[in-house]
N, CA, C and O of each residue as an XYZ file, in Angstrom:
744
protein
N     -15.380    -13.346    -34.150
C     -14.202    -12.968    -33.400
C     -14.619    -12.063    -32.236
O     -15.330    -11.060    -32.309
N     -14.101    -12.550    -31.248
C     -14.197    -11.599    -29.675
C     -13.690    -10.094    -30.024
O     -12.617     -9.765    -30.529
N     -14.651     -9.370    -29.656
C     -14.188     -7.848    -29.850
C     -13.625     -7.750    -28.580
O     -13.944     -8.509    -27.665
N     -12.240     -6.239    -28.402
C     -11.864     -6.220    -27.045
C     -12.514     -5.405    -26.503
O     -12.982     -4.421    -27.076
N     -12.704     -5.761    -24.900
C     -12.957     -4.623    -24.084
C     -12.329     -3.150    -24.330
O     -11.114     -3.011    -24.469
N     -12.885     -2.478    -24.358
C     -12.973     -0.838    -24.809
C     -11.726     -0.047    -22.958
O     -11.880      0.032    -21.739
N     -10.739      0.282    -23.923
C      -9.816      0.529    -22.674
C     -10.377      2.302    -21.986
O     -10.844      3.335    -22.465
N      -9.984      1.808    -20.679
C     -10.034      2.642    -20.247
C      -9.117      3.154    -19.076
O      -8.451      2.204    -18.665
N      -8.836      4.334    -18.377
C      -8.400      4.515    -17.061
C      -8.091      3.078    -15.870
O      -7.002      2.707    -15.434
N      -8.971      2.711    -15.689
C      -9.743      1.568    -14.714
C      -8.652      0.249    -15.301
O      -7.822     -0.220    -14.522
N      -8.757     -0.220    -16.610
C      -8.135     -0.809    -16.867
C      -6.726     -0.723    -17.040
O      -6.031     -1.580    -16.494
N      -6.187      0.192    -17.724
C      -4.918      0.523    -17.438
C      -3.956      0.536    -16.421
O      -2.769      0.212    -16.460
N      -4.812      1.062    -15.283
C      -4.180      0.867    -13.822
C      -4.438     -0.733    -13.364
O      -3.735     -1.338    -12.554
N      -5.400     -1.179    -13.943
C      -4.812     -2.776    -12.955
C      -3.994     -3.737    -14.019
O      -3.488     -4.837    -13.798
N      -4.021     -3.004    -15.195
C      -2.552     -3.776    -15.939
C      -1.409     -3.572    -15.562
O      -0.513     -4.416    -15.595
N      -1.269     -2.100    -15.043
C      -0.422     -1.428    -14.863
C       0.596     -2.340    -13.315
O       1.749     -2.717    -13.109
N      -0.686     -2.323    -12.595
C      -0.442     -2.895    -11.434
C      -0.305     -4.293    -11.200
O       0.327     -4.638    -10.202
N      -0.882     -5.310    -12.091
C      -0.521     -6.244    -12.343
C       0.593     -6.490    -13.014
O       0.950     -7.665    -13.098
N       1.231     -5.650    -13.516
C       2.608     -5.681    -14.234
C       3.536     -5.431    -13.510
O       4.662     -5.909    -13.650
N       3.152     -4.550    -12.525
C       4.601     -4.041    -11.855
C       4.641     -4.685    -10.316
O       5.529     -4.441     -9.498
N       3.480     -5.569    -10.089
C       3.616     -6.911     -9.331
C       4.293     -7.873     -9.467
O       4.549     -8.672     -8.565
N       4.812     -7.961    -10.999
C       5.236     -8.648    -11.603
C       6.989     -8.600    -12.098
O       7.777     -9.546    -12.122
N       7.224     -7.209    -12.449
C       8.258     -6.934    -12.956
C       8.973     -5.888    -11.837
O      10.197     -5.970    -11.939
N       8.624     -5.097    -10.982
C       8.883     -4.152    -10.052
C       8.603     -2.780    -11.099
O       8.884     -2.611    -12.286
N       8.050     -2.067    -10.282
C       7.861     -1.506    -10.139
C       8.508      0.211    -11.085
O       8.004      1.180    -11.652
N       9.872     -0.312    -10.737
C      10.964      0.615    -11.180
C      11.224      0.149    -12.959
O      11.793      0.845    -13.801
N      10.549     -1.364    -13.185
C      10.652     -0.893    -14.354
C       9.653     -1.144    -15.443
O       9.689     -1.823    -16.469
N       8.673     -0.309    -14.836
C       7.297     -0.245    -15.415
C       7.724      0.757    -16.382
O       8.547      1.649    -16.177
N       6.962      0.475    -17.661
C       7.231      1.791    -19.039
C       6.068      1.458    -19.605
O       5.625      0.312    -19.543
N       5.337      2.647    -20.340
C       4.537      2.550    -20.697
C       3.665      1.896    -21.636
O       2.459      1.830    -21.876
N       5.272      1.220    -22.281
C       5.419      0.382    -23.547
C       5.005     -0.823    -22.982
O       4.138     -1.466    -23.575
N       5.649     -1.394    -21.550
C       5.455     -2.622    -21.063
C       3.916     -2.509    -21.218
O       3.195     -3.098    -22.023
N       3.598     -1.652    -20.296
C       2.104     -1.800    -19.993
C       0.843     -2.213    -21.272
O      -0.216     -2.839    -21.287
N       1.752     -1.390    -22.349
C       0.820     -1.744    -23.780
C       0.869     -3.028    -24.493
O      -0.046     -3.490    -25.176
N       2.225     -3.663    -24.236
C       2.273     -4.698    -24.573
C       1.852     -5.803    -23.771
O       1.925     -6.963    -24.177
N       1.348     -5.436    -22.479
C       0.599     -6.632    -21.610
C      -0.740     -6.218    -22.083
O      -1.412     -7.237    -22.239
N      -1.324     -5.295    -22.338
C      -2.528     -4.958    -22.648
C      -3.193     -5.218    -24.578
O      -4.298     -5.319    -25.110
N      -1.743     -5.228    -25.041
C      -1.959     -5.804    -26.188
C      -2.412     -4.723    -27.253
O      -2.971     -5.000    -28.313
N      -2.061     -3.337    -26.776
C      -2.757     -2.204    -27.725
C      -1.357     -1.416    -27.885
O      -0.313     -1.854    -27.402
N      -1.448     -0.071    -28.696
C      -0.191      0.289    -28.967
C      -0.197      1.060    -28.035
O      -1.304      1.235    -27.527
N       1.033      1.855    -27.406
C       1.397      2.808    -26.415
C       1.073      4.205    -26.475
O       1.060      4.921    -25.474
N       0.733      4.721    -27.989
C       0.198      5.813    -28.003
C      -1.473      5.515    -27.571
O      -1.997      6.629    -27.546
N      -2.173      4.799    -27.336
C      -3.769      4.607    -27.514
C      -3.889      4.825    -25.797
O      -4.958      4.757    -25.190
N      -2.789      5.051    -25.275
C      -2.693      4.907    -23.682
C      -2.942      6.199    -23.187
O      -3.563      6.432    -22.150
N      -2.585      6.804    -23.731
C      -2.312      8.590    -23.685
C      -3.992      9.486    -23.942
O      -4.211     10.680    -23.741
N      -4.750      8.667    -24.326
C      -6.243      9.107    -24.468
C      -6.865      8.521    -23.070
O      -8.072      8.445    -22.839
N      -5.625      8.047    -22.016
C      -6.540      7.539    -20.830
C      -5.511      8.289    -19.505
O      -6.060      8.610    -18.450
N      -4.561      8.428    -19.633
C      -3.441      8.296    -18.904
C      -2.634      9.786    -18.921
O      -3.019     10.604    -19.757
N      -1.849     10.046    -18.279
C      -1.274     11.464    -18.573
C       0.270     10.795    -18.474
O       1.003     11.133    -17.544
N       0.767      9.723    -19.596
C       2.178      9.598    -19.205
C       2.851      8.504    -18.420
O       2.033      7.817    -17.809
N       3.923      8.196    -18.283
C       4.077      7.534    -16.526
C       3.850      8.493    -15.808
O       3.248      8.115    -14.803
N       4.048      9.669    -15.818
C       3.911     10.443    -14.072
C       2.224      9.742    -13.837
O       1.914      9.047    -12.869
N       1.437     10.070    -14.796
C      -0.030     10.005    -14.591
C      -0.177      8.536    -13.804
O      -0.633      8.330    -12.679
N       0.316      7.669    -14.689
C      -0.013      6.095    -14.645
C       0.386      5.870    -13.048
O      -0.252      5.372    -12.120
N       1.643      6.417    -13.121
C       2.419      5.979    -11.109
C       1.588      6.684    -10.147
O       1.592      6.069     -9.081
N       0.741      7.939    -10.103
C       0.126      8.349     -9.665
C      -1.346      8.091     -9.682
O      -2.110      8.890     -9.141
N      -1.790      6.987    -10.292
C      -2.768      6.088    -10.277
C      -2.556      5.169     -9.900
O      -3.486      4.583     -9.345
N      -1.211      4.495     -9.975
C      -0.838      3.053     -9.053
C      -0.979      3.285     -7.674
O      -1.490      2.496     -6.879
N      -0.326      4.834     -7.310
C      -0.471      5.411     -6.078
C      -1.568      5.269     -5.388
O      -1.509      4.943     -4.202
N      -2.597      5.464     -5.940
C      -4.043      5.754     -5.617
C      -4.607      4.526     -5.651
O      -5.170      4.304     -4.579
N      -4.701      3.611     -6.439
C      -5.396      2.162     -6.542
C      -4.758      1.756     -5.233
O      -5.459      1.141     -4.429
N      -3.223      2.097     -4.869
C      -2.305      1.040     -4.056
C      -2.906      1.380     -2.773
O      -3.309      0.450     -2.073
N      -3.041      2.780     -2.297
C      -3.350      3.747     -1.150
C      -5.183      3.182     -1.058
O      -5.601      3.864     -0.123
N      -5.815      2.722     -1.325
C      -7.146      2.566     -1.373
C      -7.187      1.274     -1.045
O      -7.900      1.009     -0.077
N      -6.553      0.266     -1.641
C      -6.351     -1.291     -1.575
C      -5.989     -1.240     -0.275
O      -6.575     -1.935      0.556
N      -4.943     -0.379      0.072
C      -4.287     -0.743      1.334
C      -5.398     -0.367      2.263
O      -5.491     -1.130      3.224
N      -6.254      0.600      2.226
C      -6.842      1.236      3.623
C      -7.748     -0.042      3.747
O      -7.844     -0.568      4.856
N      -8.498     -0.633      2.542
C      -9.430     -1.403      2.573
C      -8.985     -2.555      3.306
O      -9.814     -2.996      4.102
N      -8.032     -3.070      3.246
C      -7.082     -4.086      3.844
C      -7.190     -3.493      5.429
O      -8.031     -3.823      6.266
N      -6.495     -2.878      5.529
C      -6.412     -2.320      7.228
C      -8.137     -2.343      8.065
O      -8.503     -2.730      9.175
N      -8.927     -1.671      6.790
C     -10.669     -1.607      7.734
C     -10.777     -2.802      8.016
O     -10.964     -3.084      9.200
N     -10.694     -3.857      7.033
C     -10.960     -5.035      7.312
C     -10.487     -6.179      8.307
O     -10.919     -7.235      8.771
N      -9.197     -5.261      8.385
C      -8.305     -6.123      9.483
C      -8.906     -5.874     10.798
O      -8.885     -6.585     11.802
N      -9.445     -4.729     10.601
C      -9.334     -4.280     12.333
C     -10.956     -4.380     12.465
O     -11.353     -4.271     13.625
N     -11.818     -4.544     11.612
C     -13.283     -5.117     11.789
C     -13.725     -6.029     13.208
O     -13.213     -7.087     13.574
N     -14.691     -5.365     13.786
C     -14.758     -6.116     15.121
C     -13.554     -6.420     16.239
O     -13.762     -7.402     16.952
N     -12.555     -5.823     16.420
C     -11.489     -5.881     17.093
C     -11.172     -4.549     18.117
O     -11.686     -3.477     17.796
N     -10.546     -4.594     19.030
C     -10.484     -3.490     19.916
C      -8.968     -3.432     19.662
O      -8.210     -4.384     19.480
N      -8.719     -2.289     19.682
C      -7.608     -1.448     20.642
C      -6.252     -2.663     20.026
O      -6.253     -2.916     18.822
N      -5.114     -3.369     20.997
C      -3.885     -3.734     20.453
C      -4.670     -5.006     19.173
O      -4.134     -5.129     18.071
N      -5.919     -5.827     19.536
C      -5.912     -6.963     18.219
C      -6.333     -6.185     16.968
O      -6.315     -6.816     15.912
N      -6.673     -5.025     16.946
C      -7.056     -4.392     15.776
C      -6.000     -3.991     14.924
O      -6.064     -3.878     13.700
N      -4.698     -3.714     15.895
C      -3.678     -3.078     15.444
C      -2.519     -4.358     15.347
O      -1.447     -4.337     14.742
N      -2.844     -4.964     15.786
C      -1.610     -5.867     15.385
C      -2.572     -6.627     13.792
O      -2.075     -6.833     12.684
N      -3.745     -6.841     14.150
C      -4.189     -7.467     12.758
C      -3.953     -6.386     11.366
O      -3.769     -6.742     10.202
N      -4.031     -4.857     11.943
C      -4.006     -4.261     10.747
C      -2.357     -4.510     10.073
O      -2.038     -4.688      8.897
N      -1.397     -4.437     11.448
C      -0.126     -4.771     11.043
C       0.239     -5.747     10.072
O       0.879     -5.562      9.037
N      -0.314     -6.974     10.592
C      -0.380     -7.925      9.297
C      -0.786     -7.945      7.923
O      -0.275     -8.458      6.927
N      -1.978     -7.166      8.128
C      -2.733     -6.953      6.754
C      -1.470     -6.146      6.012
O      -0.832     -6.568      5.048
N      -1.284     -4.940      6.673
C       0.548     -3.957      6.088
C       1.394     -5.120      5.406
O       1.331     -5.288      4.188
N       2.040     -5.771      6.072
C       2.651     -6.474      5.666
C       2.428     -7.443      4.530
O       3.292     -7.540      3.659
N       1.265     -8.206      4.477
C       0.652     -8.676      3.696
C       0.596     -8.381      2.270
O       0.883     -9.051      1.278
N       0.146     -7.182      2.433
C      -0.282     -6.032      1.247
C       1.024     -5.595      0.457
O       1.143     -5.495     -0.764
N       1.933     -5.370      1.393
C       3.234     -4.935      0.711
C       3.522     -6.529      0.058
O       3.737     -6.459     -1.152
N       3.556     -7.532      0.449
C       4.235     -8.778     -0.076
C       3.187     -9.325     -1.346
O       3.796     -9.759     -2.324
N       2.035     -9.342     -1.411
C       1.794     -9.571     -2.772
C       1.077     -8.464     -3.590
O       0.265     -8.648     -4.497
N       1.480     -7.401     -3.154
C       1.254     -6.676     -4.291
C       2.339     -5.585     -3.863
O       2.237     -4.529     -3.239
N       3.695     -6.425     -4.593
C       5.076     -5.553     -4.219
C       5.129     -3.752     -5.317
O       5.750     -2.694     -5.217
N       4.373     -4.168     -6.003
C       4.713     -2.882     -7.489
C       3.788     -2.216     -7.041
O       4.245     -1.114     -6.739
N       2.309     -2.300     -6.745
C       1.331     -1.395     -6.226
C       2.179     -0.523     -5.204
O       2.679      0.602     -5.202
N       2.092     -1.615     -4.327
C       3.041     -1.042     -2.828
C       3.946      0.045     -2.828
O       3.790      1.091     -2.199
N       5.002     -0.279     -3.640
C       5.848      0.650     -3.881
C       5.234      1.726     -4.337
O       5.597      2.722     -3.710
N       4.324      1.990     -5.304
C       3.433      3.076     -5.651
C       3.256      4.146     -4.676
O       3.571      5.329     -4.797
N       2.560      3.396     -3.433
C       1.697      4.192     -2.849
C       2.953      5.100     -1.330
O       2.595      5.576     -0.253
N       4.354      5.004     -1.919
C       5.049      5.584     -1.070
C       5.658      6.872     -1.451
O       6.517      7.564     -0.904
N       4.736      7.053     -2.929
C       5.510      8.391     -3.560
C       4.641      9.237     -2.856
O       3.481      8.925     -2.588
N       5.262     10.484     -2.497
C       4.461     11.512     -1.920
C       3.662     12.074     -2.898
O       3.938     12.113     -4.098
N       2.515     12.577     -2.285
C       1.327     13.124     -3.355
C       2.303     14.689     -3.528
O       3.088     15.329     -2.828
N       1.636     14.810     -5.028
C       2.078     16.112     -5.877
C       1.270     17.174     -4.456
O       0.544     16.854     -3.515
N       1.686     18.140     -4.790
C       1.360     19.522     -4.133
C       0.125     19.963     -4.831
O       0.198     20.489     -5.941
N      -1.428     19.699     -3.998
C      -2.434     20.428     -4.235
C      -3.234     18.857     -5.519
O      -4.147     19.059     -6.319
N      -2.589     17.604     -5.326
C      -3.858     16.615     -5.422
C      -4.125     16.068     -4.651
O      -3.523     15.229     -3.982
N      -5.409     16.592     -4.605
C      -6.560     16.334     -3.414
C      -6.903     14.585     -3.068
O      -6.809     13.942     -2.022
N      -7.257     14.265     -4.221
C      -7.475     12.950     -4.181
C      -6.709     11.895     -4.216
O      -7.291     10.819     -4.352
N      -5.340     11.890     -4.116
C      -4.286     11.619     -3.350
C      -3.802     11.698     -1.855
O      -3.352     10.869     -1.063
N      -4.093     13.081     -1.799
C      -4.055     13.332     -0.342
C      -4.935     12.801      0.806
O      -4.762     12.601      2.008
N      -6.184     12.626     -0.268
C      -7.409     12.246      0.775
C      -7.216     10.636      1.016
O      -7.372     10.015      2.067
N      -6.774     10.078     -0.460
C      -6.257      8.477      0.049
C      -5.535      8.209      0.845
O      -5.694      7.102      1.360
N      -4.519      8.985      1.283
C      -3.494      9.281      1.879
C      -4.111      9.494      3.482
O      -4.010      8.737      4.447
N      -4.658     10.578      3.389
C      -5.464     10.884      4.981
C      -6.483      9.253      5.391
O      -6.498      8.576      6.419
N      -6.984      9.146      4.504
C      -7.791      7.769      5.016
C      -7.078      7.062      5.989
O      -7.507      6.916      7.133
N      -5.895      6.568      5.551
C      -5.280      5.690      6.265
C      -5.263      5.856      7.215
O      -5.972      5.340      8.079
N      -4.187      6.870      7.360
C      -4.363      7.890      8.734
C      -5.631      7.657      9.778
O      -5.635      7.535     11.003
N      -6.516      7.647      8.977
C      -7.901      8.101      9.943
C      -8.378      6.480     10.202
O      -9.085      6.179     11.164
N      -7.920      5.539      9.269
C      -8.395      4.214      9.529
C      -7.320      3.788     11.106
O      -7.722      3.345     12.182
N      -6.250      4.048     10.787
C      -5.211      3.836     11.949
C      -5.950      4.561     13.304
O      -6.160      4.035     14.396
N      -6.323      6.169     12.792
C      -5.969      6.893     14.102
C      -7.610      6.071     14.668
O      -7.391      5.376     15.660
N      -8.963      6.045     14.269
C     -10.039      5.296     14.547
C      -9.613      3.970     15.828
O      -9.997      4.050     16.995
N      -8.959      3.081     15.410
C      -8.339      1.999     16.213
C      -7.848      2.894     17.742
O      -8.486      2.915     18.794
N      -6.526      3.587     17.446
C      -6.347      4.331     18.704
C      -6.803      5.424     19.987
O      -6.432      5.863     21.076
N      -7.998      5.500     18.871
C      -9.095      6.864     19.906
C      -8.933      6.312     21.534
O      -8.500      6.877     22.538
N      -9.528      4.847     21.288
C      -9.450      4.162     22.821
C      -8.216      4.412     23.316
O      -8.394      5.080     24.335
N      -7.263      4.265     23.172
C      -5.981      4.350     24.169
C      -5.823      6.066     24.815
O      -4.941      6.479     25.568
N      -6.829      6.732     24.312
C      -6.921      8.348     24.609
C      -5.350      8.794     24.732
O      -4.756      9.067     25.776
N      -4.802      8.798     23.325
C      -3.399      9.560     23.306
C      -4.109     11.137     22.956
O      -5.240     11.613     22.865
N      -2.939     11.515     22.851
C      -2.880     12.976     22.624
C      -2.773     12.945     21.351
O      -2.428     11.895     20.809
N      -3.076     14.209     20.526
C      -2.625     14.245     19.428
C      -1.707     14.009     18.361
O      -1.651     13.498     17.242
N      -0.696     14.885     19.595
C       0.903     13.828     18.790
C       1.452     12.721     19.212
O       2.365     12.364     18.466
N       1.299     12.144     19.961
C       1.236     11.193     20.556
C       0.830     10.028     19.581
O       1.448      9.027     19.216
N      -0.467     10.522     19.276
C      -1.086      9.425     17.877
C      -0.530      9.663     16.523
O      -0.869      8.898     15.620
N       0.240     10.583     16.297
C       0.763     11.132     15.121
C       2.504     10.226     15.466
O       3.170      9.788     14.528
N       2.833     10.140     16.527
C       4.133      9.320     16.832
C       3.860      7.993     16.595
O       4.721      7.358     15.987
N       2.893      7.455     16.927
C       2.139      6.149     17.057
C       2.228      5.632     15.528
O       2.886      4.665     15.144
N       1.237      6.682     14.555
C       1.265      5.971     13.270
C       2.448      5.838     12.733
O       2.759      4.822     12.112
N       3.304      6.917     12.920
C       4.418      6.874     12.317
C       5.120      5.205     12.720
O       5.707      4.523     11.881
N       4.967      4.916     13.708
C       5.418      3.672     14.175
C       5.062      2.507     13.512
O       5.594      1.460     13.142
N       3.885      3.096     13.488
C       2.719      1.849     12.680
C       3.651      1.787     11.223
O       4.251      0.727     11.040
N       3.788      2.778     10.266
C       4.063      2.798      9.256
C       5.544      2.111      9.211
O       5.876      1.324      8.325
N       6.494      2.566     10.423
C       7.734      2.724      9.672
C       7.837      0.874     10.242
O       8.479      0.164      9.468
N       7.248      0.171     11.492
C       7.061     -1.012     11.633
C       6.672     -2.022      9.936
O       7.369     -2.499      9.041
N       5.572     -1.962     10.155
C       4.864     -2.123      8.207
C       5.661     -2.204      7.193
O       5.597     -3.208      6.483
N       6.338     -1.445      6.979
C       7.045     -0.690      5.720
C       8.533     -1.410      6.142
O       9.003     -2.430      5.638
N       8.956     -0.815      6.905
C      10.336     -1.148      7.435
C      10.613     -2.905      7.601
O      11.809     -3.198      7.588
N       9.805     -3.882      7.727
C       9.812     -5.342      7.682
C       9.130     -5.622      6.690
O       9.225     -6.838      6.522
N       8.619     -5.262      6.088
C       8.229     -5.852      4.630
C       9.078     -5.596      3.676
O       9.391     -6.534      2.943
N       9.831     -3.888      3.377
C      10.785     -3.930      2.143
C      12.164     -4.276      2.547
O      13.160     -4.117      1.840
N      12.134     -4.865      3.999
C      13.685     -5.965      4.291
C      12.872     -7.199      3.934
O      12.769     -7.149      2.708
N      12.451     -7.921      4.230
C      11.734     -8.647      3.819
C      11.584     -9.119      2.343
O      11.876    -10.286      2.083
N      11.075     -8.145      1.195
C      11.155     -7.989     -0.379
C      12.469     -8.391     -0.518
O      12.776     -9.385     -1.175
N      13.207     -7.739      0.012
C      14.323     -7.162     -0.717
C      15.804     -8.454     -0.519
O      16.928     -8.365     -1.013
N      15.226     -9.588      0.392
C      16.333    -10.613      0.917
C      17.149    -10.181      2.526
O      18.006    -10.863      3.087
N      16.588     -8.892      2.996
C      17.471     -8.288      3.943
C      17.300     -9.713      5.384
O      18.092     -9.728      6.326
N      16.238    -10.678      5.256
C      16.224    -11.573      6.412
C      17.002    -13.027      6.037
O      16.396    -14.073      5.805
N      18.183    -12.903      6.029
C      19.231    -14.096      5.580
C      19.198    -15.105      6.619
O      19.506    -16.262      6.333
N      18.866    -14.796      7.765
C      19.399    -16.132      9.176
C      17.796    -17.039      8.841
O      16.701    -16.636      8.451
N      18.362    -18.527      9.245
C      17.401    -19.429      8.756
C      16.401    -19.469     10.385
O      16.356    -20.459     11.115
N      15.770    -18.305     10.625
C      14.992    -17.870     11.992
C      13.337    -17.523     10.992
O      13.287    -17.236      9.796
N      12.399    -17.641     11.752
C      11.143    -17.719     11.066
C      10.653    -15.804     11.015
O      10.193    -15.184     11.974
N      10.878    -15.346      9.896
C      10.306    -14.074      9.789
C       9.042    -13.643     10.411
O       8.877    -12.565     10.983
N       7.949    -14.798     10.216
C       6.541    -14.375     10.915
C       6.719    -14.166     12.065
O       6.476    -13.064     12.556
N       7.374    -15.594     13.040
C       7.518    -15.008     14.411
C       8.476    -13.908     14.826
O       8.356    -13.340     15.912
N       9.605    -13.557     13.790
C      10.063    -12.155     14.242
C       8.955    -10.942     13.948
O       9.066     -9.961     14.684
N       8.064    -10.917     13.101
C       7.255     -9.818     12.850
C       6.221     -9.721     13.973
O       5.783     -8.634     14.347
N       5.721    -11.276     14.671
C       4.725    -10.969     15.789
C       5.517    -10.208     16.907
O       4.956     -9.307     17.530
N       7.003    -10.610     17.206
C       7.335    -10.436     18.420
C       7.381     -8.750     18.575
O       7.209     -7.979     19.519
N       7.730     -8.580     17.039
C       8.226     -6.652     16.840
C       6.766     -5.748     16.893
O       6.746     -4.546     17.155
N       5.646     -6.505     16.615
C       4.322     -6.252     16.964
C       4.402     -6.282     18.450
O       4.497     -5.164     18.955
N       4.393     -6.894     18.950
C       4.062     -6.945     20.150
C       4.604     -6.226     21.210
O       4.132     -5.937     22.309
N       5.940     -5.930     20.564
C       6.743     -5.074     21.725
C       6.153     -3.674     21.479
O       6.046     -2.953     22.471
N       5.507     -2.894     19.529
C       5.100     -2.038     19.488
C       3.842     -1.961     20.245
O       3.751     -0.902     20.866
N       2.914     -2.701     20.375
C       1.947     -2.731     21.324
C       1.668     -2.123     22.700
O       0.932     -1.258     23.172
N       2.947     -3.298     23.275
C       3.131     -2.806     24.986
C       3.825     -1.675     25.040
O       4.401     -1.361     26.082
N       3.872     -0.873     23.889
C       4.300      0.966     24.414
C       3.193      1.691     23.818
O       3.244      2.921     23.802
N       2.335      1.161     23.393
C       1.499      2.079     22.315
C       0.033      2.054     23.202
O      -0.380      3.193     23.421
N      -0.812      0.976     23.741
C      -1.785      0.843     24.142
C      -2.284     -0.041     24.966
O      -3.418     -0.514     24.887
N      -1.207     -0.374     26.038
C      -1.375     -1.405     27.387
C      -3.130     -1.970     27.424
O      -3.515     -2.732     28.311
């Protein structure tokens, strides 16, 4: 008989996350998670601190997945194709991995670091792309915000059924790219 893999942290979170890809997000319990994993719910608690713990590891897997997505998008690309490709990758990322996604929009607790720093990555993967357009500081701090609330803002209308007219979503998402573009980095 197959012995099981020996659980751990690592595993938990991509059950976790594979589950709430699956079921949303909101109704991930810890019980679900044990019963996709096939062990009892107390054996979880020798890896996990809880749901707060578990969502705050979805956070972190989700926030890491995503930056990796964005480096990759914008790999070999300058200035607006870096940023419209990372846009896509955003979008992307939110649509098949809807439960991660949602994860990674809880604000980090006060004083975890390694949250925060997943968190700053992004940031720094975004702000990297824009150095060339030589904004100003806040300027680039207005910019991401754009980036984000663009991303975020058409993907969870998007999730959620908010695009009802029988009009092609992709080409509305290039065109809303593109107009963010021609204000962001001519």
């Amino acid at each position: 008989m197959a012995k099981k893999p020996r659980l751990d942290k690592v595993m938990i979170t991509q059950a976790a996350g594979e589950l709430a890809d699956q079921i949303g997000l909101e109704k991930l319990t810890l019980s679900a998670v044990a019963d996709h994993l096939k062990v009892r719910a107390p054996s979880l608690y020798n890896h996990i601190e809880g749901l707060d713990g578990l969502l705050r590891e979805l956070s972190l897997l989700g926030m890491k997945e995503l930056n990796r997505r964005l480096e990759r998008a914008a790999l070999g690309k300058s200035r607006a194709d870096a940023l419209a490709s990372m846009l896509l990758a955003y979008r992307a990322f939110a649509k098949e991995r809807p439960g991660v996604y949602t994860a990674t929009l809880r604000a980090p607790k006060q004083g975890d670091s390694e949250v925060q720093s997943a968190s700053q990555a992004i940031i720094e993967t975004v702000l990297t792309v824009l150095r060339p357009c030589a904004l100003s500081d806040q300027e680039a701090i207005h910019v991401i915000r754009g980036f984000r609330a663009i991303g975020h803002g058409f993907a969870s209308l998007e999730l959620e059924g908010g695009f009802g007219m029988d009009l092609s979503t992709d080409e509305s998402y290039q065109r809303l790219i593109a107009m963010f573009l021609r204000s962001v980095c001519p």
